[in-house]
C-alpha positions in Angstrom: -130.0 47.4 -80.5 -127.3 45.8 -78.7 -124.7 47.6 -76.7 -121.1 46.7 -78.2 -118.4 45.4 -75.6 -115.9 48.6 -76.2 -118.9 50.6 -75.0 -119.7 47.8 -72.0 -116.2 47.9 -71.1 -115.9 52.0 -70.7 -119.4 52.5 -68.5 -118.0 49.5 -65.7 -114.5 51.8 -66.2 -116.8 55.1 -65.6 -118.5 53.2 -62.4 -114.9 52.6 -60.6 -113.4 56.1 -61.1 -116.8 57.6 -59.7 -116.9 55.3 -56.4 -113.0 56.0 -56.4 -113.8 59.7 -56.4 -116.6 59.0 -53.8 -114.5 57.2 -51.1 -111.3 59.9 -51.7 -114.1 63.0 -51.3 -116.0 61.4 -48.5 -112.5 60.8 -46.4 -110.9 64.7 -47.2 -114.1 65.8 -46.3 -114.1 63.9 -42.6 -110.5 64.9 -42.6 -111.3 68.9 -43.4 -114.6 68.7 -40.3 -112.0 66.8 -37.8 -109.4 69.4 -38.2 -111.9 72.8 -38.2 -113.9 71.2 -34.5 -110.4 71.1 -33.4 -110.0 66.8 -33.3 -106.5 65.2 -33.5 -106.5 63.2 -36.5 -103.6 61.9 -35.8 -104.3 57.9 -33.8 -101.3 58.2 -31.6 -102.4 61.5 -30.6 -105.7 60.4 -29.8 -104.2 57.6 -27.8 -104.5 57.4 -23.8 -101.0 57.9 -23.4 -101.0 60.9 -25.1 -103.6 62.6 -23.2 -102.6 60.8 -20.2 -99.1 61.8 -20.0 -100.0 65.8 -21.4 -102.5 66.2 -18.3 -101.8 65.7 -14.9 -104.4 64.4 -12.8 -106.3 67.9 -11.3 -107.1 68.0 -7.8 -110.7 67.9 -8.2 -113.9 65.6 -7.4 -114.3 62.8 -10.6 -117.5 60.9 -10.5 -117.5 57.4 -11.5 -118.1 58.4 -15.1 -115.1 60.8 -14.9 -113.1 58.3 -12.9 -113.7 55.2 -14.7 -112.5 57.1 -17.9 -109.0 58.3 -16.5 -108.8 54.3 -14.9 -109.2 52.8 -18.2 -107.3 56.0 -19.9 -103.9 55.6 -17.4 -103.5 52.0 -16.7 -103.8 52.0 -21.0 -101.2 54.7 -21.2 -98.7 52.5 -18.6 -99.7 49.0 -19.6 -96.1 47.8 -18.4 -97.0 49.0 -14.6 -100.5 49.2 -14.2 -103.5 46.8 -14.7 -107.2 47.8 -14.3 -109.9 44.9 -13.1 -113.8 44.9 -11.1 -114.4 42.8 -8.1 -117.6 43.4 -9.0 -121.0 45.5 -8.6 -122.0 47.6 -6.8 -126.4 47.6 -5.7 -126.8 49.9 -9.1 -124.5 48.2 -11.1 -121.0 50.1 -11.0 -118.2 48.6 -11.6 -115.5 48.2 -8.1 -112.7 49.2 -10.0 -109.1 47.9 -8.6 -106.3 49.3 -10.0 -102.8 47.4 -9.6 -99.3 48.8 -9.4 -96.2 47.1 -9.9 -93.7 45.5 -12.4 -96.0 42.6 -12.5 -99.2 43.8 -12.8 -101.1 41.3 -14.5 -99.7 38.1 -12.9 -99.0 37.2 -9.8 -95.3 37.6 -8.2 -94.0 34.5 -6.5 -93.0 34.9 -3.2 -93.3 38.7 -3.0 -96.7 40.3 -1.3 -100.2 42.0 -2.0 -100.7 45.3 -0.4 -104.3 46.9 -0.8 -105.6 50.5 -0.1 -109.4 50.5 0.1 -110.9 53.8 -0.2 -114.6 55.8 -0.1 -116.4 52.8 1.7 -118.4 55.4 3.1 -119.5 57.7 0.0 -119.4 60.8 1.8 -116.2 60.6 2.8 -114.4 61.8 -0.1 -111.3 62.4 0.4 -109.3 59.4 -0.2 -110.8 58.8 -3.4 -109.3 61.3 -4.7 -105.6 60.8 -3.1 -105.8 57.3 -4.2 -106.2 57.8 -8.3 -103.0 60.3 -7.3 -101.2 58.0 -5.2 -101.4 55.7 -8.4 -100.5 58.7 -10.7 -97.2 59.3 -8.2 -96.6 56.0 -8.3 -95.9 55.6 -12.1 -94.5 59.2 -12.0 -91.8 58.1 -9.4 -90.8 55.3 -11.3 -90.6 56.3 -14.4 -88.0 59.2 -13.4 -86.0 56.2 -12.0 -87.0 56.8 -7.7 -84.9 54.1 -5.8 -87.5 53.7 -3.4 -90.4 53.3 -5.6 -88.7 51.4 -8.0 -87.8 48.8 -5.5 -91.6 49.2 -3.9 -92.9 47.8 -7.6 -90.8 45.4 -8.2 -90.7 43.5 -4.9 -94.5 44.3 -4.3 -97.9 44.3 -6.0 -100.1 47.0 -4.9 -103.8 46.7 -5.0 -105.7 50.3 -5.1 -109.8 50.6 -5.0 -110.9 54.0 -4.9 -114.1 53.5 -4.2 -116.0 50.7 -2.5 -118.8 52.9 -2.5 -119.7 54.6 -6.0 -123.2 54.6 -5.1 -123.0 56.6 -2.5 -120.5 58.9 -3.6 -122.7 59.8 -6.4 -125.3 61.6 -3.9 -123.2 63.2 -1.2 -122.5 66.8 -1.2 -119.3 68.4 -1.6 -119.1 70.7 1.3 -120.4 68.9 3.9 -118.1 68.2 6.8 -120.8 66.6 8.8 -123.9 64.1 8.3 -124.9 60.7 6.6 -125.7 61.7 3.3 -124.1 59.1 1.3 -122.5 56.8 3.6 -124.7 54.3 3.2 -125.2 52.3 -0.2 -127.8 52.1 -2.3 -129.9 49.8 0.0 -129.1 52.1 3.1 -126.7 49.1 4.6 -123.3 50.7 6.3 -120.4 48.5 4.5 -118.1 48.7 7.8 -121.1 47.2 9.7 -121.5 44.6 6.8 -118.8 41.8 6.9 -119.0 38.7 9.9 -117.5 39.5 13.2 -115.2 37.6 15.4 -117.1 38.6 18.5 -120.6 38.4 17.6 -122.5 37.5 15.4 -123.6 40.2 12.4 -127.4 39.7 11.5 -127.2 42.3 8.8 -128.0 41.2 5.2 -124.9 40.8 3.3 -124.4 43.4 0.3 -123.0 42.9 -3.1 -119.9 45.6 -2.1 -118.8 43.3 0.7 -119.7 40.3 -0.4 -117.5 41.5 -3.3 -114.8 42.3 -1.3 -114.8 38.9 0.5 -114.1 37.1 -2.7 -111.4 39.4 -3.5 -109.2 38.9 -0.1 -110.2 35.3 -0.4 -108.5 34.6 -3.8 -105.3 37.3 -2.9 -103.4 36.6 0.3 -103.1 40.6 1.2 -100.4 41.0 4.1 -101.3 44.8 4.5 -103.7 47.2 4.1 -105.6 50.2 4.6 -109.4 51.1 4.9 -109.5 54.5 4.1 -112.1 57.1 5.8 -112.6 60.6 7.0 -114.3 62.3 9.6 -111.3 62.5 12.3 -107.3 62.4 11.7 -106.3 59.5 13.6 -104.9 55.5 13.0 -107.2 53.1 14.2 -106.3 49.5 14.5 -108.0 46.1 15.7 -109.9 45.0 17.4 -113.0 47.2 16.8 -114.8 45.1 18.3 -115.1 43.1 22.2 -116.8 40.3 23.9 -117.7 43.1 26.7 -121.0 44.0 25.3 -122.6 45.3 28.5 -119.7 47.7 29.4 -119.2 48.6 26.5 -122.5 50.6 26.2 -121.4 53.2 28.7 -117.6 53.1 28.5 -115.0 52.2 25.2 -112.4 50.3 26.5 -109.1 48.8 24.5 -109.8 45.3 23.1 -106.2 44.5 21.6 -105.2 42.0 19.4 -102.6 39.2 20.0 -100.7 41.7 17.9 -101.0 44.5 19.5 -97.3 45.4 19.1 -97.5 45.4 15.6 -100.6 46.9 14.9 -99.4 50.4 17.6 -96.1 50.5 15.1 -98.0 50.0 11.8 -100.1 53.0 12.9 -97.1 55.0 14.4 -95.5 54.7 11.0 -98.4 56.5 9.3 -99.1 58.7 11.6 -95.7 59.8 12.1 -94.9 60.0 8.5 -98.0 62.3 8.3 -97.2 65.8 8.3 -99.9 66.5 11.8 -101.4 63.7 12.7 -98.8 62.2 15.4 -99.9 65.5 17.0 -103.4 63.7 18.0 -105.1 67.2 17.9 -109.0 66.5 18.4 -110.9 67.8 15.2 -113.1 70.1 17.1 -112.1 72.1 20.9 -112.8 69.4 23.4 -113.5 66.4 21.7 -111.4 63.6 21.9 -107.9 63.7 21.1 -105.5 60.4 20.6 -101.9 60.0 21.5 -99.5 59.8 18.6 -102.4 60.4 16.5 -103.6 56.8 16.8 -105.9 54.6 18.9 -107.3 50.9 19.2 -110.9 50.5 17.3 -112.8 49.4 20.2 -111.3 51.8 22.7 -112.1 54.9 20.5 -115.8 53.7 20.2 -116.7 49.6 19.5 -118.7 48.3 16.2 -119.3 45.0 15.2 -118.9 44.1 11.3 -116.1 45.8 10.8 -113.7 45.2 7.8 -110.2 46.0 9.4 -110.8 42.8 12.1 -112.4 40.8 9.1 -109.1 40.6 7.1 -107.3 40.2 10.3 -108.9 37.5 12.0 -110.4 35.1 9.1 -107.3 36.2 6.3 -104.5 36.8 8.5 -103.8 40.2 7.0 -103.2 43.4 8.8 -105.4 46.1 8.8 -105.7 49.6 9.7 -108.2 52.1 9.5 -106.8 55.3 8.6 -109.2 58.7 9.1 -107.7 60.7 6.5 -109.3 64.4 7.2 -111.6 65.9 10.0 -114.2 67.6 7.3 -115.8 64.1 5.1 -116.3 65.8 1.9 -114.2 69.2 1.9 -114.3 71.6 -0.8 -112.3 70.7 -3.7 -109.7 73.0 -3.6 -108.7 71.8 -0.1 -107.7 68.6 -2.1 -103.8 69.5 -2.7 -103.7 69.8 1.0 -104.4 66.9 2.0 -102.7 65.0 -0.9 -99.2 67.2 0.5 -100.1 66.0 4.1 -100.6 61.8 4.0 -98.2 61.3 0.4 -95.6 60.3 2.8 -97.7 58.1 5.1 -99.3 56.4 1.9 -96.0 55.8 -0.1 -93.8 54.4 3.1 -96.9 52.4 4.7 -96.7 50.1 1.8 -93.2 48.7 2.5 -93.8 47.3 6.4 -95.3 44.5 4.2 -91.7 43.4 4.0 -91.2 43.5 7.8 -91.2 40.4 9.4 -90.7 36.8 8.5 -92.1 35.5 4.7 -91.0 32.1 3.1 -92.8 28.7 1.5 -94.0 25.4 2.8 -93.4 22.6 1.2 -93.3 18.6 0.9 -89.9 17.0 0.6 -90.4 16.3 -3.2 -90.2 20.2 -3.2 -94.5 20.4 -4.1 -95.8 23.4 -2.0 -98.0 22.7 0.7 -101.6 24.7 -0.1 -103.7 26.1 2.9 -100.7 24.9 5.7 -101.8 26.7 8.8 -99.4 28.5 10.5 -99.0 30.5 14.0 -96.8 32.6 15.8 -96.4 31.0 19.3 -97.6 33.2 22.0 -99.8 35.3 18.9 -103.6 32.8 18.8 -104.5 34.4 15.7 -103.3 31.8 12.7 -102.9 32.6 8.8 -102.3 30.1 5.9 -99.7 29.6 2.9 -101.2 30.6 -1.0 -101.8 28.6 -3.6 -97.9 28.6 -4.5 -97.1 27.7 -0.6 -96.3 31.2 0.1 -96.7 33.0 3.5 -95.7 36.5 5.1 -96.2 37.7 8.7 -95.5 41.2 9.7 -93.1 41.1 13.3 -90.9 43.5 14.9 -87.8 42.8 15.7 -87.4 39.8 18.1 -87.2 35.9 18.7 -90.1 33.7 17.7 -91.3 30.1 17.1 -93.0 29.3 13.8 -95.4 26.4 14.5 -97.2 24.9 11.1 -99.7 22.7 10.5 -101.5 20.9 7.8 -103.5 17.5 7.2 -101.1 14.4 6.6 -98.2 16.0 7.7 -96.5 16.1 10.8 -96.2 19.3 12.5 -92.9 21.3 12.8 -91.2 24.4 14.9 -88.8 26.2 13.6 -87.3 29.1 16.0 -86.0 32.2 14.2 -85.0 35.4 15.1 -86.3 39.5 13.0 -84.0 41.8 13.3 -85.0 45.6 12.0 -85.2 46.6 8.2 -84.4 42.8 7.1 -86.7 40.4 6.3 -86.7 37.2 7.7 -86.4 34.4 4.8 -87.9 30.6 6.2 -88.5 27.7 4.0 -90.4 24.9 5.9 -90.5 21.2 4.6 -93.0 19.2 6.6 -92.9 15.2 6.3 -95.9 13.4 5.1 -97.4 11.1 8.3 -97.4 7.2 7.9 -100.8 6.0 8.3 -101.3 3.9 11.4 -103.3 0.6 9.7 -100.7 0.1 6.5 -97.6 1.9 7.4 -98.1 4.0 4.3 -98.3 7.5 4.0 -101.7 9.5 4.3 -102.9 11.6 1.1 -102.7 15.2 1.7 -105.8 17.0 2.1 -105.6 20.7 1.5 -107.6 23.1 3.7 -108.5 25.4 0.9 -107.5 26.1 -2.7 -107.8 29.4 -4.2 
């Protein structure tokens, strides 16, 4: 017997109410387990920004787990300030997370510069991971209640934070342990700040993927200034770290000092000073060495060849110092706060001495900006180079120089100018294109490098 159409038409009817009445019980019944385990049902209170901005950042120990979640949670929760990206891998395959700060966090700021803090290169020495994921923390904070200082600091600069260079090794140090090596090696057993090429000699050590990462990175940003972050000692260390007197210096550490020596003994003053002990130079332990001011040249405190703080000097032209952050490596974590209270100052005010000096652009005289220009400070044999945008930045004290640039198919030029204290120095050079001998015409530029 055939089934009529009113009846055809009321079973299809009787299917949708009873899938309606499956999809409405199936989503009150989510609802009703969500809200008796105690889960926010509500998205924007799941959100990052909400449980960002309702827990402070606790003065504990995060692995990379722990601190890749509050990374991705924070720079979510202040997308307008902060940008989270990897340079890369480390041996086992963590990510080297970079975190930036500023008003212009995901693209690059025309003539204003790149500061980077490095942290935990060493993975037993713990402590400036930590103070960096709170120096980013106090960053936003401080801007966001409308600081003058720090509001200025993000908007003039872009501020590059890794707070660890080392996960791998961080992962299998011991909290506690003031002495030791456990950990400060990576994966492969290679010391990172015995890892990059040297000035002096030449580094035979098999390159890792941690520096080689890091290379890249100051390759394609023109960093100014920056810190390498470590612990073992309280004390500023600048270049050079390393010296050509091999032979003596196996039984005696003697300074090896950079063309800017005066700048690199006032960017370490400045932290040191701002720091609440360290100008002191008190040695960590009774009768071990002790440092004036709380700072001391690389090699003349003890000589290593590899190190990072003359890489970025000598082959990028930026400034780097090696900052010793506690005398105990990995401390307990409740001695955390302490040290956060003692170097905030010193980590917040280092950051501006990137403006110190002379900055300004190369260019041709249709206004097109001269790429990979070399440039020197006459009298200071260490060079650096404009960006991609024909940007450069030099960090002076007050005085009067001569600029000298250079670049292929254009004619040299001098310019004298004088820095004078708290005041950058604003140059714009214009170099004229050389006429080729054979035709009288003028020579094709050809850049020295492109980023």
């Amino acid at each position: 017997m055939g089934v009529s159409r009113r009846n055809c038409s009321r079973m299809k009817l009787g299917k949708w109410y009873t899938a309606g009445f499956t999809i409405i019980f199936i989503f009150i019944y989510s609802y009703l387990i969500q809200y008796v385990r105690g889960q926010d049902v509500n998205y924007q209170d799941t959100s990052a920004q909400s449980r960002i901005l309702n827990k402070p950042l606790d003065f504990g120990y995060h692995h990379y787990d722990e601190m890749t979640a509050w990374l991705r949670d924070f720079s979510g929760a202040h997308h307008d300030l902060v940008a989270l990206y990897s340079i890369g891998k480390s041996v086992q395959g963590r990510e080297l997370w970079v975190i930036v700060v500023s008003t212009s966090p995901f693209d690059d700021m025309v003539g204003k510069p790149n500061v980077k803090y490095v942290a935990n290169m060493h993975g037993n020495e713990a402590v400036s991971r930590e103070l960096m994921l709170h120096l980013v923390e106090e960053l936003v904070n401080r801007y966001e209640q409308g600081d003058e200082y720090t509001r200025w600091l993000l908007s003039n600069t872009r501020i590059h934070i890794m707070p660890s260079m080392n996960p791998d090794g961080f992962e299998v140090a011991l909290e506690g342990y003031c002495q030791g090596g456990r950990g400060r090696y990576n994966a492969r057993g290679f010391d990172l700040n015995r890892n990059f090429p040297d000035y002096f000699k030449q580094n035979t050590k098999t390159p890792q993927p941690e520096t080689e990462a890091v290379k890249r990175w100051i390759h394609q940003i023109p960093f100014v200034l920056s810190a390498n972050l470590h612990g073992g000692a309280l004390v500023a260390s600048y270049p050079f770290d390393n010296t050509h007197n091999s032979i003596l210096s196996s039984f005696v550490s003697t300074p090896s000092l950079t063309p800017d020596d005066d700048v690199f003994k006032y960017l370490a003053e400045s932290y040191s000073f701002n720091h609440k002990t360290m100008y002191k130079g008190s040695p960590c332990k009774d009768g071990s060495q002790g440092f004036v001011n709380g700072t001391t040249n690389g090699a003349a405190w003890y000589p290593l060849t590899g190190g990072m703080q003359d890489y970025n000097y000598v082959f990028h032209g930026c400034m780097e110092l090696t900052i010793e952050m506690s005398c105990c490596k990995y401390p307990k974590a409740h001695e955390l706060s302490r040290y956060w209270d003692e170097h905030k100052a010193s980590l917040l005010s280092f950051m501006n001495e990137a403006h110190r000096g002379v900055h300004g652009f190369v260019s041709d005289t249709n206004n097109n900006a001269i790429v990979g220009a070399s440039l020197k400070i006459r009298g200071r044999n260490v060079g650096f180079r404009t960006t991609k945008n024909g940007e450069f930045w030099r960090i002076l004290l007050p005085g009067y120089y001569t600029l000298e640039v250079y670049a292929d198919s254009f004619s040299p030029q001098e310019v004298q100018f004088s820095v004078v204290e708290d005041i950058p120095t604003n140059i714009n050079v214009t170099l004229l294109r050389e006429e080729s001998p054979a035709t009288g015409r003028t020579k094709e530029p050809r850049l020295l490098f492109s980023d």
